[in-house]
PDB file of N, CA, C and O in Angstrom, chain B, residues numbered from 101:
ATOM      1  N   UNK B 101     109.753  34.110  18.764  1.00  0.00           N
ATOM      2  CA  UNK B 101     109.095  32.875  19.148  1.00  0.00           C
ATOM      3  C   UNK B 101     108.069  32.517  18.073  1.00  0.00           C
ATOM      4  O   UNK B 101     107.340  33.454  17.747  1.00  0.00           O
ATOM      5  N   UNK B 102     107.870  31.358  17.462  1.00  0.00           N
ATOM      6  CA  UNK B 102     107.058  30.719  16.939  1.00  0.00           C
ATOM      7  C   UNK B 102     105.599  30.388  17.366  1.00  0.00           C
ATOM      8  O   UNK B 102     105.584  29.982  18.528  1.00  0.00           O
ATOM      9  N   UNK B 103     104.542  30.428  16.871  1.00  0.00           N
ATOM     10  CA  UNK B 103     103.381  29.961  17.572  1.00  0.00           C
ATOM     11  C   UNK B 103     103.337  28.896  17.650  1.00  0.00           C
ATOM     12  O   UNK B 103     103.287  28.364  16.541  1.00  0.00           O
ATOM     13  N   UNK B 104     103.326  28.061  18.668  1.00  0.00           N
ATOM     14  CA  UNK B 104     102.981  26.750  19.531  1.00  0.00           C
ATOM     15  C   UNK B 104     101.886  25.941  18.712  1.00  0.00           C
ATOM     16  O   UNK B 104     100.774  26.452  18.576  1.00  0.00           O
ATOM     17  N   UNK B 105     102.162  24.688  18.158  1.00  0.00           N
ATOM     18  CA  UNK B 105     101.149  23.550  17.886  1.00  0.00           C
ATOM     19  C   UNK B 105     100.391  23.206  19.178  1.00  0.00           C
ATOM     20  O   UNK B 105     101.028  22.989  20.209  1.00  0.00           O
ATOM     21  N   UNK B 106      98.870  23.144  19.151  1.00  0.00           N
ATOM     22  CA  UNK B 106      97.634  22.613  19.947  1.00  0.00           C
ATOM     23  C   UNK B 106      97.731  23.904  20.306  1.00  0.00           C
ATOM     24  O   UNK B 106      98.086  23.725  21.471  1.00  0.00           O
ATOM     25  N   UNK B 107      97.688  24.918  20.198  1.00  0.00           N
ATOM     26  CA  UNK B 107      97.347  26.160  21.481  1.00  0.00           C
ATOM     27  C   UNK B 107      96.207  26.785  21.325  1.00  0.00           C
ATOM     28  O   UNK B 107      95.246  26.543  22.055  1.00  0.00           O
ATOM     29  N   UNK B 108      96.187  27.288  20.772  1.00  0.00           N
ATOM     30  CA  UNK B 108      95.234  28.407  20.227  1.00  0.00           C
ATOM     31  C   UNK B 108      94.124  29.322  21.391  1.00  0.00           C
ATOM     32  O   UNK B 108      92.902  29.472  21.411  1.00  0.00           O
ATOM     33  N   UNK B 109      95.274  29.819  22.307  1.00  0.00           N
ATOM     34  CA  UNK B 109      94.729  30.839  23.126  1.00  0.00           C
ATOM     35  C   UNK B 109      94.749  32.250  22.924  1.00  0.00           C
ATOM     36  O   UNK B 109      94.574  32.987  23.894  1.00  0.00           O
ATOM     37  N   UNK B 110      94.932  32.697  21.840  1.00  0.00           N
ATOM     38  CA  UNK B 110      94.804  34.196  21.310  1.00  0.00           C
ATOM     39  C   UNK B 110      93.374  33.947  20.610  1.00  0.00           C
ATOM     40  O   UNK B 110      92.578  34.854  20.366  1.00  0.00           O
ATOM     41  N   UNK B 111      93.176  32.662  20.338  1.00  0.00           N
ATOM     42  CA  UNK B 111      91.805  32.682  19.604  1.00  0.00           C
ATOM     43  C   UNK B 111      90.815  32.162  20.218  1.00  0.00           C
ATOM     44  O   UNK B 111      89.881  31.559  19.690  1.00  0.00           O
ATOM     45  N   UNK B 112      91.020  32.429  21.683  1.00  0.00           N
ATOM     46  CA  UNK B 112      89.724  31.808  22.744  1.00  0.00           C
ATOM     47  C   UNK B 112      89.533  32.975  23.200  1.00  0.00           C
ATOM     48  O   UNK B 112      88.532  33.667  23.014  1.00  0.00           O
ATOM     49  N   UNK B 113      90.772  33.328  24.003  1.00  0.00           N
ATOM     50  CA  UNK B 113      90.675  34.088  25.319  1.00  0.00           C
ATOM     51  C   UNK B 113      90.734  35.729  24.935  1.00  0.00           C
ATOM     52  O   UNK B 113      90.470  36.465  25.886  1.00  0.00           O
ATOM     53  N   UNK B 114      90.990  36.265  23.899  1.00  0.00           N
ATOM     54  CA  UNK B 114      91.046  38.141  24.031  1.00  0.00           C
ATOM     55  C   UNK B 114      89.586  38.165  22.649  1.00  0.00           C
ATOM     56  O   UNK B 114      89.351  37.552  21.608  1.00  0.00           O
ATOM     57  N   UNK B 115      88.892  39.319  23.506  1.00  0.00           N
ATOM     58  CA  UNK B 115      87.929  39.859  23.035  1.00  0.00           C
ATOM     59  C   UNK B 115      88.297  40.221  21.979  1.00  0.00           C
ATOM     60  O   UNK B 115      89.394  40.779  21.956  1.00  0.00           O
ATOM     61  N   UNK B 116      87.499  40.048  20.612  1.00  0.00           N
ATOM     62  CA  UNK B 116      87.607  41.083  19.384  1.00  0.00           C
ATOM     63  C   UNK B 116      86.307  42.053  19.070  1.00  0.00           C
ATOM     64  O   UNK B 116      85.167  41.589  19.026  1.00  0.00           O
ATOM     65  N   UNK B 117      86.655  43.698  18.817  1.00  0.00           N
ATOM     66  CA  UNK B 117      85.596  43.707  18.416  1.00  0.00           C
ATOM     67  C   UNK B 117      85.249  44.069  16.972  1.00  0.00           C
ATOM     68  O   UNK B 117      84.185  44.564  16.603  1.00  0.00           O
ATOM     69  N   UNK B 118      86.359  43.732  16.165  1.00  0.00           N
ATOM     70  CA  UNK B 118      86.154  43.876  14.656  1.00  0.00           C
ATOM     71  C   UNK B 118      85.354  42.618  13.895  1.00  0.00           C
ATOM     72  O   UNK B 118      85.191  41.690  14.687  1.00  0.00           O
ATOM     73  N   UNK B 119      85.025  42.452  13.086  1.00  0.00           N
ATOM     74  CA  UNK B 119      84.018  41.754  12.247  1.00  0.00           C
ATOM     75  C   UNK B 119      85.353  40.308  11.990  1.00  0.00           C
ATOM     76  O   UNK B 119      86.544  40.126  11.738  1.00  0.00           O
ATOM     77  N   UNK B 120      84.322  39.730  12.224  1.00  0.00           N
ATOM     78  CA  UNK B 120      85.251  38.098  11.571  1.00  0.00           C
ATOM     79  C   UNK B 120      84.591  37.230  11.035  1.00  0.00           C
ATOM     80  O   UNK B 120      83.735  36.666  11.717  1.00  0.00           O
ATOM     81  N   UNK B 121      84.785  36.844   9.624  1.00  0.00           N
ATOM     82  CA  UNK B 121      83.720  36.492   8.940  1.00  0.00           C
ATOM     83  C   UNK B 121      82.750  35.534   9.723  1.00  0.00           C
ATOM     84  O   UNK B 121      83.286  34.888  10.623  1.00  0.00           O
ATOM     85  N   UNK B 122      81.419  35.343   9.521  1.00  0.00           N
ATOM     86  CA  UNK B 122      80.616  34.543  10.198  1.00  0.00           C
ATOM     87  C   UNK B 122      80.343  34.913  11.653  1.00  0.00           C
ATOM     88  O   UNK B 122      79.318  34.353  12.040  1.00  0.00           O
ATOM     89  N   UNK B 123      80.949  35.707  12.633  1.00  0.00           N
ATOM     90  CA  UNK B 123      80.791  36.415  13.446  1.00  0.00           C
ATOM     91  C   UNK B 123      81.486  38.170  13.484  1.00  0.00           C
ATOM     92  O   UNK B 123      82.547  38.704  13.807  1.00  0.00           O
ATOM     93  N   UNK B 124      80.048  38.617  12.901  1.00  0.00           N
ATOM     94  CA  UNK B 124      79.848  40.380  12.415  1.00  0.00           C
ATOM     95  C   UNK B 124      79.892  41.360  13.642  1.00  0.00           C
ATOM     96  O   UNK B 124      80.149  42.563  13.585  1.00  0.00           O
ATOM     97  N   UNK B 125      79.561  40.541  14.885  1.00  0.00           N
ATOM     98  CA  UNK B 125      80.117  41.366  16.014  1.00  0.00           C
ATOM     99  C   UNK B 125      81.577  41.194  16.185  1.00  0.00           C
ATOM    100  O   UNK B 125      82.126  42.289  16.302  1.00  0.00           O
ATOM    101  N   UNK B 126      82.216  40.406  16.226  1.00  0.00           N
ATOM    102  CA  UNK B 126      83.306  39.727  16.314  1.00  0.00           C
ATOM    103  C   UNK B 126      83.189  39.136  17.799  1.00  0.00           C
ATOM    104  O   UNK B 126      82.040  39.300  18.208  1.00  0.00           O
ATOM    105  N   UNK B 127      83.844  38.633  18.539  1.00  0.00           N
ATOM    106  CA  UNK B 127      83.586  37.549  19.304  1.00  0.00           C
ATOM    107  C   UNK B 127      83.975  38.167  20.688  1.00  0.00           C
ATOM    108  O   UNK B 127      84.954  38.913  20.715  1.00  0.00           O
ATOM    109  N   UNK B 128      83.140  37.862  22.072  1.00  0.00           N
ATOM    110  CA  UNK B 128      83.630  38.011  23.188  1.00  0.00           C
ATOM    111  C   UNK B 128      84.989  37.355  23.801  1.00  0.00           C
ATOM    112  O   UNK B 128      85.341  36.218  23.485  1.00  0.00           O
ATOM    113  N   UNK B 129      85.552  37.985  24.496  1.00  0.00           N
ATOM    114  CA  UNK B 129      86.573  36.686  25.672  1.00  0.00           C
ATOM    115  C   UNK B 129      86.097  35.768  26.004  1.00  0.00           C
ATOM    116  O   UNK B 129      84.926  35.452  26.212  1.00  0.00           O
ATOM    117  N   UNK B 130      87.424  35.055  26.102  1.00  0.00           N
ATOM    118  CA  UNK B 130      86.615  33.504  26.520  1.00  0.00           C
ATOM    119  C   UNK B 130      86.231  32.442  25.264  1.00  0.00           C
ATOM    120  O   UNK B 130      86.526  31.252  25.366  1.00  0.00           O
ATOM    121  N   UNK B 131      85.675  32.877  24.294  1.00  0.00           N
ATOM    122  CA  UNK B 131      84.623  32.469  23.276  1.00  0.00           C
ATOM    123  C   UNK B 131      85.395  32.060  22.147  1.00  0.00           C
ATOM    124  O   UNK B 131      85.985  32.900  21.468  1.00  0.00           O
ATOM    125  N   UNK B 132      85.438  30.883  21.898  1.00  0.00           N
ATOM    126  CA  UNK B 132      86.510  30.239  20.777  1.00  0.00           C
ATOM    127  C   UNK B 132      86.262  31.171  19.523  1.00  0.00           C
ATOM    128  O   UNK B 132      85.103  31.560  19.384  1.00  0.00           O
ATOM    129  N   UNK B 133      87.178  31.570  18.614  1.00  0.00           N
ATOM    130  CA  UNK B 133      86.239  32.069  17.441  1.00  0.00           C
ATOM    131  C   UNK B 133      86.200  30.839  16.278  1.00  0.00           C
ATOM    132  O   UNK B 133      86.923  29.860  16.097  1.00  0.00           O
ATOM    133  N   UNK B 134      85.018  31.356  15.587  1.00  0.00           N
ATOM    134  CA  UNK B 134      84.256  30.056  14.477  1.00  0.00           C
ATOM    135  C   UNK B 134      85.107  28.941  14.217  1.00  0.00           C
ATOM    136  O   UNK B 134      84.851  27.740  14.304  1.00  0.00           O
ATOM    137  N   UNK B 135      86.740  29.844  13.701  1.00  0.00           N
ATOM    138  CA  UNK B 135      87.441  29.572  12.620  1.00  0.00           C
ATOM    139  C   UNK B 135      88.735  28.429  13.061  1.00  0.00           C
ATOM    140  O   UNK B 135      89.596  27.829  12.417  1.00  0.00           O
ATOM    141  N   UNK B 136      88.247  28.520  14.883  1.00  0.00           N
ATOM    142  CA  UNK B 136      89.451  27.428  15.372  1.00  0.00           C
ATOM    143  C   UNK B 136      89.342  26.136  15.064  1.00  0.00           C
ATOM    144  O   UNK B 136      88.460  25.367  15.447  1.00  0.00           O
ATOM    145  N   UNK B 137      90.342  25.881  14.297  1.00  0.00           N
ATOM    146  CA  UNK B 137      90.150  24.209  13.810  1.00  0.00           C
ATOM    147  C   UNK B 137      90.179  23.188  15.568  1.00  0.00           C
ATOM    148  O   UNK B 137      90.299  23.494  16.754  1.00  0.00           O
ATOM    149  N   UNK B 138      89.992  21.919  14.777  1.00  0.00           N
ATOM    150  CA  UNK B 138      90.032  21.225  15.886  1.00  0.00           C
ATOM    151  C   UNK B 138      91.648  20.598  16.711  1.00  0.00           C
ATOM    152  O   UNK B 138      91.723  19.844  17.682  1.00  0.00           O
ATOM    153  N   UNK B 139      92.914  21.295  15.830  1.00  0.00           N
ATOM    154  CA  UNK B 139      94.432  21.129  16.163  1.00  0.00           C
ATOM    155  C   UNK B 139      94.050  22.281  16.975  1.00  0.00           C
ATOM    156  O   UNK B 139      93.883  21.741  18.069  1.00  0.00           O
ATOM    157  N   UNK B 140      93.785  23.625  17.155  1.00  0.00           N
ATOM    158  CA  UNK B 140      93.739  24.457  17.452  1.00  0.00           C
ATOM    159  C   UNK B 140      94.431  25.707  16.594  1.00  0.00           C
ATOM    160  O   UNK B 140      95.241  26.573  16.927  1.00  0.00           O
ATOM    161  N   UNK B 141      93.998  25.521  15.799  1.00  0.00           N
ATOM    162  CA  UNK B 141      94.987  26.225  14.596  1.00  0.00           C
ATOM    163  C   UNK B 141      93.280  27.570  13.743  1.00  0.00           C
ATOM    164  O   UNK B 141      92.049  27.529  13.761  1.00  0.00           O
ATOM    165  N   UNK B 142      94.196  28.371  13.246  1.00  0.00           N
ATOM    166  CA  UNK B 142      93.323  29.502  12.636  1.00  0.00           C
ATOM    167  C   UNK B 142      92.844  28.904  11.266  1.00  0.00           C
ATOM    168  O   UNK B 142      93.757  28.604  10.497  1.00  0.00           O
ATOM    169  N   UNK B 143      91.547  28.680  10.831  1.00  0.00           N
ATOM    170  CA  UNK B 143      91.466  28.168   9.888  1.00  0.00           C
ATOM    171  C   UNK B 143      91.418  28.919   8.784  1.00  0.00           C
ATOM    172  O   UNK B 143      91.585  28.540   7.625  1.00  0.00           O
ATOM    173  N   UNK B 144      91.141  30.201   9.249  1.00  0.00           N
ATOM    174  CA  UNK B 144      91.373  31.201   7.951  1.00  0.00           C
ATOM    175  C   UNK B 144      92.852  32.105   8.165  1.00  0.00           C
ATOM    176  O   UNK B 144      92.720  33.326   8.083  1.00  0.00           O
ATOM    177  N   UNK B 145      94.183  31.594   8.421  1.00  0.00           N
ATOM    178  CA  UNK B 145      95.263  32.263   9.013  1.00  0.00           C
ATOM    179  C   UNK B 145      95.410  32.648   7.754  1.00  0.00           C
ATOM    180  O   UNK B 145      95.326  33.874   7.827  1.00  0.00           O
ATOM    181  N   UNK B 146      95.659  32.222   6.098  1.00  0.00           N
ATOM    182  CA  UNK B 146      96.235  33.016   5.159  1.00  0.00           C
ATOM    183  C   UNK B 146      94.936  33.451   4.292  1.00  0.00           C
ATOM    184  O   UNK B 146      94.875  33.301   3.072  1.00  0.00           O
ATOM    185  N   UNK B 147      94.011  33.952   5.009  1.00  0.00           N
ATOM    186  CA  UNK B 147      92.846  34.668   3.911  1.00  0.00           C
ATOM    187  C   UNK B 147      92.980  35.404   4.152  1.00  0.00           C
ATOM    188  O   UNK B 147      93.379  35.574   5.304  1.00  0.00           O
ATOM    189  N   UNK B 148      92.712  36.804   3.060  1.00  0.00           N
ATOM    190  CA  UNK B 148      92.713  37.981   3.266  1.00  0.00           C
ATOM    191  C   UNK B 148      91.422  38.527   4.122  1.00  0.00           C
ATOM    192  O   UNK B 148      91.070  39.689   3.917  1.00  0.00           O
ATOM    193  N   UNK B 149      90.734  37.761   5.035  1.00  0.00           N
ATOM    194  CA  UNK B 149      89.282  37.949   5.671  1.00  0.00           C
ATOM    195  C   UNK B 149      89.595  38.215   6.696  1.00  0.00           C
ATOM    196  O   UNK B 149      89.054  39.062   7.407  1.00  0.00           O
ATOM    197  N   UNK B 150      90.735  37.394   7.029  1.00  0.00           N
ATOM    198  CA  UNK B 150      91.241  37.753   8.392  1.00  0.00           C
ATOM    199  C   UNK B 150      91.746  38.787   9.253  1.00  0.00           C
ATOM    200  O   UNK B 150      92.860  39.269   9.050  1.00  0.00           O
ATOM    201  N   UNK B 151      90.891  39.225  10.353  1.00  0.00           N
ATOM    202  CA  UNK B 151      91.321  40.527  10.934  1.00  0.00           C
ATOM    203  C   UNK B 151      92.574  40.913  11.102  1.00  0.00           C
ATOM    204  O   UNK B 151      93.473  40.221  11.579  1.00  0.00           O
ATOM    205  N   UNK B 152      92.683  42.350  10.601  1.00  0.00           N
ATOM    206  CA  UNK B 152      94.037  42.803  11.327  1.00  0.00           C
ATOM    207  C   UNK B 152      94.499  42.771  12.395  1.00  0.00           C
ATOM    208  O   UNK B 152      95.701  42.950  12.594  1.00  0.00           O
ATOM    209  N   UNK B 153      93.422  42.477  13.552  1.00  0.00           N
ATOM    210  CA  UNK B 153      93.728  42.368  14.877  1.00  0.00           C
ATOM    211  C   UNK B 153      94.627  41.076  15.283  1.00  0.00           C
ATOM    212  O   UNK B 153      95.495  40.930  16.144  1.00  0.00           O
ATOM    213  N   UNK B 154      94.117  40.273  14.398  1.00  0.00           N
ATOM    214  CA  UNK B 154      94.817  38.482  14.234  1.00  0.00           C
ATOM    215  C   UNK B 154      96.046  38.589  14.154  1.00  0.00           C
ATOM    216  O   UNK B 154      96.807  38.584  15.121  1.00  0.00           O
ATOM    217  N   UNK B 155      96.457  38.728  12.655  1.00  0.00           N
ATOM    218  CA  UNK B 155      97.496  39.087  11.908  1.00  0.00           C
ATOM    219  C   UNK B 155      98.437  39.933  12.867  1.00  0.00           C
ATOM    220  O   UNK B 155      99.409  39.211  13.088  1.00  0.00           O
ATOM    221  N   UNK B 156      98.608  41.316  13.634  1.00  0.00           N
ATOM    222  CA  UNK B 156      98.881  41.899  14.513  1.00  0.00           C
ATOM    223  C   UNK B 156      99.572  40.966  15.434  1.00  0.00           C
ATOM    224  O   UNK B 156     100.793  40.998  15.281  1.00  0.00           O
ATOM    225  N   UNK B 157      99.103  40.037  16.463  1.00  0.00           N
ATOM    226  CA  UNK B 157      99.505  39.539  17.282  1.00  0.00           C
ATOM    227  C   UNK B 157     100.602  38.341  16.906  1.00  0.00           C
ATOM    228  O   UNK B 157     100.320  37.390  16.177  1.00  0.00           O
ATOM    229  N   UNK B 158     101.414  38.473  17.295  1.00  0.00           N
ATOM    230  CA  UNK B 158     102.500  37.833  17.679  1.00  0.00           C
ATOM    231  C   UNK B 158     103.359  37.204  18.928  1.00  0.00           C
ATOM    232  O   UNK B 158     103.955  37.911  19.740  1.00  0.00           O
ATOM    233  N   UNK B 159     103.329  35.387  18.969  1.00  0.00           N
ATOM    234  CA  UNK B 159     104.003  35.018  19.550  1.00  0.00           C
ATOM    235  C   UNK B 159     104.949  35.359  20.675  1.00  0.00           C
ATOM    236  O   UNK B 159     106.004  35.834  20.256  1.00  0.00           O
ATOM    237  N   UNK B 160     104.869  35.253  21.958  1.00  0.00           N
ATOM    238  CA  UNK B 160     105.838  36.205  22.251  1.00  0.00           C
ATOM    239  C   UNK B 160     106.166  34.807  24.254  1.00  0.00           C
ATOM    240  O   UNK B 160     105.347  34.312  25.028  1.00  0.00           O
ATOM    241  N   UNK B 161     106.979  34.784  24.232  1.00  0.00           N
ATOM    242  CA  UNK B 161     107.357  34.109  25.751  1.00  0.00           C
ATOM    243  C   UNK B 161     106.501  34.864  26.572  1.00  0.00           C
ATOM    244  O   UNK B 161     105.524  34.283  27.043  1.00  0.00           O
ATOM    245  N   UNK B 162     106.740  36.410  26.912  1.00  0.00           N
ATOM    246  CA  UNK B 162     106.101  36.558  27.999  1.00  0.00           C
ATOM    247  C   UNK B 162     104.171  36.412  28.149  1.00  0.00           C
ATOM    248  O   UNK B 162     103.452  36.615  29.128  1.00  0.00           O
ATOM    249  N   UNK B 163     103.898  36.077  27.045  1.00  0.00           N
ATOM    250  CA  UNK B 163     102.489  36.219  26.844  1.00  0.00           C
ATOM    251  C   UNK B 163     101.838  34.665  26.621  1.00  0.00           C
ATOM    252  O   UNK B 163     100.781  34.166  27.008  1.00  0.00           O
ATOM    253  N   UNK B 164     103.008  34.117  25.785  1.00  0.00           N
ATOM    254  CA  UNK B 164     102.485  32.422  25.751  1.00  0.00           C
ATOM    255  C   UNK B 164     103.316  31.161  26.649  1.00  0.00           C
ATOM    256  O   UNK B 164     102.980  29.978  26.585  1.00  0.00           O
ATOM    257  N   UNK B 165     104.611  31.750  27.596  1.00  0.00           N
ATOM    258  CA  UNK B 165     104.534  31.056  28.579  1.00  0.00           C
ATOM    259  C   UNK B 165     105.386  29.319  28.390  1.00  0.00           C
ATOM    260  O   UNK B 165     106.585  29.292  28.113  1.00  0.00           O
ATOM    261  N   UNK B 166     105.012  28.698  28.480  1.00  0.00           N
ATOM    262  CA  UNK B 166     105.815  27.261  28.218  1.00  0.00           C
ATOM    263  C   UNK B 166     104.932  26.357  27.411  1.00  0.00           C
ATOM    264  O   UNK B 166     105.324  25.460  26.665  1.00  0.00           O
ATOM    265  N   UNK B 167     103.701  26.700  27.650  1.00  0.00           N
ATOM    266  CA  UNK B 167     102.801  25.878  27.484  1.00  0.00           C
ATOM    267  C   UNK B 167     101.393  26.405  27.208  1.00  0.00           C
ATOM    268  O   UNK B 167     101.079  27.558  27.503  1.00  0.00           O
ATOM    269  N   UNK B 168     100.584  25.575  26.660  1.00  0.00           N
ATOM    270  CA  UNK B 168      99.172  26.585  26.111  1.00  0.00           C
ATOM    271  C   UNK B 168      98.432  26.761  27.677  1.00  0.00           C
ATOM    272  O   UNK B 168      97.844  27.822  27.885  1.00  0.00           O
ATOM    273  N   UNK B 169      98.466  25.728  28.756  1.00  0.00           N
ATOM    274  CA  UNK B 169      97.798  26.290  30.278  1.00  0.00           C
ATOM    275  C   UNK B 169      98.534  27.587  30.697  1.00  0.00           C
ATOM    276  O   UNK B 169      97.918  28.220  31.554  1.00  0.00           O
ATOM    277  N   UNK B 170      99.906  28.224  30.226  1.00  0.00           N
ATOM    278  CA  UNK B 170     100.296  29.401  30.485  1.00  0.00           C
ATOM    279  C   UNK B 170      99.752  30.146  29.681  1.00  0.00           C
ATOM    280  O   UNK B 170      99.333  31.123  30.301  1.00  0.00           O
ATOM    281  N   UNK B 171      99.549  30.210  28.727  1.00  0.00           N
ATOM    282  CA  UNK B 171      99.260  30.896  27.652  1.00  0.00           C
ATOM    283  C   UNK B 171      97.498  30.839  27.929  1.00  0.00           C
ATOM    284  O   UNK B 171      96.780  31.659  27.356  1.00  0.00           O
ATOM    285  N   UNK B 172      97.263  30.419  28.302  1.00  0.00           N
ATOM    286  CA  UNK B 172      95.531  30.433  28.497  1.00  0.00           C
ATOM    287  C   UNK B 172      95.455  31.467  29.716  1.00  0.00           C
ATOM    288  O   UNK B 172      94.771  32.491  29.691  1.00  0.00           O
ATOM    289  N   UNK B 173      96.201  31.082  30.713  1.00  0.00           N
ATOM    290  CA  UNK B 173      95.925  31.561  31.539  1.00  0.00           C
ATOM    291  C   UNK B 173      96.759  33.151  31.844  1.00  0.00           C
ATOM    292  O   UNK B 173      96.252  33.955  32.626  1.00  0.00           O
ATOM    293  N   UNK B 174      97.733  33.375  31.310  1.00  0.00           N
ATOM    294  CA  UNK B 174      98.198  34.959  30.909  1.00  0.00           C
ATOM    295  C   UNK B 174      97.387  35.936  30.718  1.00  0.00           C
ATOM    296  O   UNK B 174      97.086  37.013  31.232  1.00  0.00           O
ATOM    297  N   UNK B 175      96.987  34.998  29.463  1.00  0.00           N
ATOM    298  CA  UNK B 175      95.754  35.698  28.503  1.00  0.00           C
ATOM    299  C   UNK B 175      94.376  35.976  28.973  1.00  0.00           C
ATOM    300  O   UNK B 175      93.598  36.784  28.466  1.00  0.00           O
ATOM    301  N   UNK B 176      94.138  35.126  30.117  1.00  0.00           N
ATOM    302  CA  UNK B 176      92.511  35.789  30.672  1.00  0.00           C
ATOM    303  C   UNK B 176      92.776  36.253  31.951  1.00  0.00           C
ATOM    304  O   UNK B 176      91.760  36.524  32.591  1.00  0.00           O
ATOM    305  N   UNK B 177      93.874  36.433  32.539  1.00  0.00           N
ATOM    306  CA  UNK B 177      94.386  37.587  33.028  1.00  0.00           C
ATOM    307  C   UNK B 177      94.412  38.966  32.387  1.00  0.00           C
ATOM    308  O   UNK B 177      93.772  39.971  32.696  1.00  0.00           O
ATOM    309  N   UNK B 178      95.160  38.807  31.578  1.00  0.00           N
ATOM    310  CA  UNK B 178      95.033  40.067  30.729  1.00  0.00           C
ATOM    311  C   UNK B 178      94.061  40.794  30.853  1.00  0.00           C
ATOM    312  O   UNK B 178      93.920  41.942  31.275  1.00  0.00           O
ATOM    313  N   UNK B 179      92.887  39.483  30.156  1.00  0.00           N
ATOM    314  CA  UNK B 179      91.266  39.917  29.830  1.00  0.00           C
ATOM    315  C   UNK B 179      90.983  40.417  31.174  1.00  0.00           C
ATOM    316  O   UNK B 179      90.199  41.362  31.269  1.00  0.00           O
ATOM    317  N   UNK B 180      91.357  40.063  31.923  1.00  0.00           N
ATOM    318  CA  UNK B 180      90.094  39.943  33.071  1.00  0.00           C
ATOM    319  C   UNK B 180      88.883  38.879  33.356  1.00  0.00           C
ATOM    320  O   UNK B 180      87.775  39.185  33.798  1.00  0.00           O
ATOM    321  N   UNK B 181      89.287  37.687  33.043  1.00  0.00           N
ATOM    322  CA  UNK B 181      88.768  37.044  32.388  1.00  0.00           C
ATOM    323  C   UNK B 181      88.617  35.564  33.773  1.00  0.00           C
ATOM    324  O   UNK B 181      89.345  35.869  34.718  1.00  0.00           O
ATOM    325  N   UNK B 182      88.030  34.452  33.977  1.00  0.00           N
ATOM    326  CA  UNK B 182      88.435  33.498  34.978  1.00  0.00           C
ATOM    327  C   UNK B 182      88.284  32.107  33.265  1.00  0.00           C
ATOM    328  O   UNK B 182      87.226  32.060  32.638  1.00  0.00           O
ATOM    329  N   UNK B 183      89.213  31.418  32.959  1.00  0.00           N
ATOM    330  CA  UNK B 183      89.424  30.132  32.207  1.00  0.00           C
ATOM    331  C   UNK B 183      89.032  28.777  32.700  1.00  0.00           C
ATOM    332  O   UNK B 183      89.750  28.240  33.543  1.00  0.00           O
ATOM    333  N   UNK B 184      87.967  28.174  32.257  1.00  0.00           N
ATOM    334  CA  UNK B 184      88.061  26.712  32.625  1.00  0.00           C
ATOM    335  C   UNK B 184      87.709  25.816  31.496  1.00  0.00           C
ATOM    336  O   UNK B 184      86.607  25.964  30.967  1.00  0.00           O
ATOM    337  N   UNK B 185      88.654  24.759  31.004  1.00  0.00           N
ATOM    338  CA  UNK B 185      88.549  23.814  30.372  1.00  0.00           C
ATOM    339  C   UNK B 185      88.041  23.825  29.093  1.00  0.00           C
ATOM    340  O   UNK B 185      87.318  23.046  28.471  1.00  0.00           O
ATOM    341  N   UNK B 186      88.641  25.011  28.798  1.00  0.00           N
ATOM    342  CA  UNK B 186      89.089  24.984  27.126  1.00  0.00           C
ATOM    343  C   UNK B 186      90.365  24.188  26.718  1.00  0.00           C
ATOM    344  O   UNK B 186      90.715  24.145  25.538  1.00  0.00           O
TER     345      UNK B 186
END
């Protein structure tokens, strides 16, 4: 599976706790990180800055669903997480 145009729920909703540039804690759940453009797209997807944790994750049906409200909401399941109006 391909990653979905407008989504960008791997980069809201799962906690990181490795360093991402401009945020040295790296970012809670829930919590957009810096780098989400406003398509919803990774703005640093081909820098070498970018966490391995990023890079790692991959596209997948059972995790992103039909749509980014599945995919939001999978994902803060996962977390443990409750989503509103991202």
């Amino acid at each position: 599976m391909e990653c979905r145009s407008n989504c960008g729920a791997c980069c809201i909703i799962p906690s990181i706790s490795s360093p991402i540039p401009g945020m040295p804690e790296g970012k809670p759940a829930g919590v957009p990180c810096i780098h989400l453009t406003n398509d919803f797209r990774c703005g640093i997807f081909h820098s070498p800055d970018r966490p391995a944790i990023c890079g790692g994750f991959q596209a997948e049906k059972l995790v992103c669903g039909d749509n980014r409200e599945d995919a939001l909401r999978t994902l803060a399941d996962l977390q443990g997480i409750e989503v509103s109006g991202q």
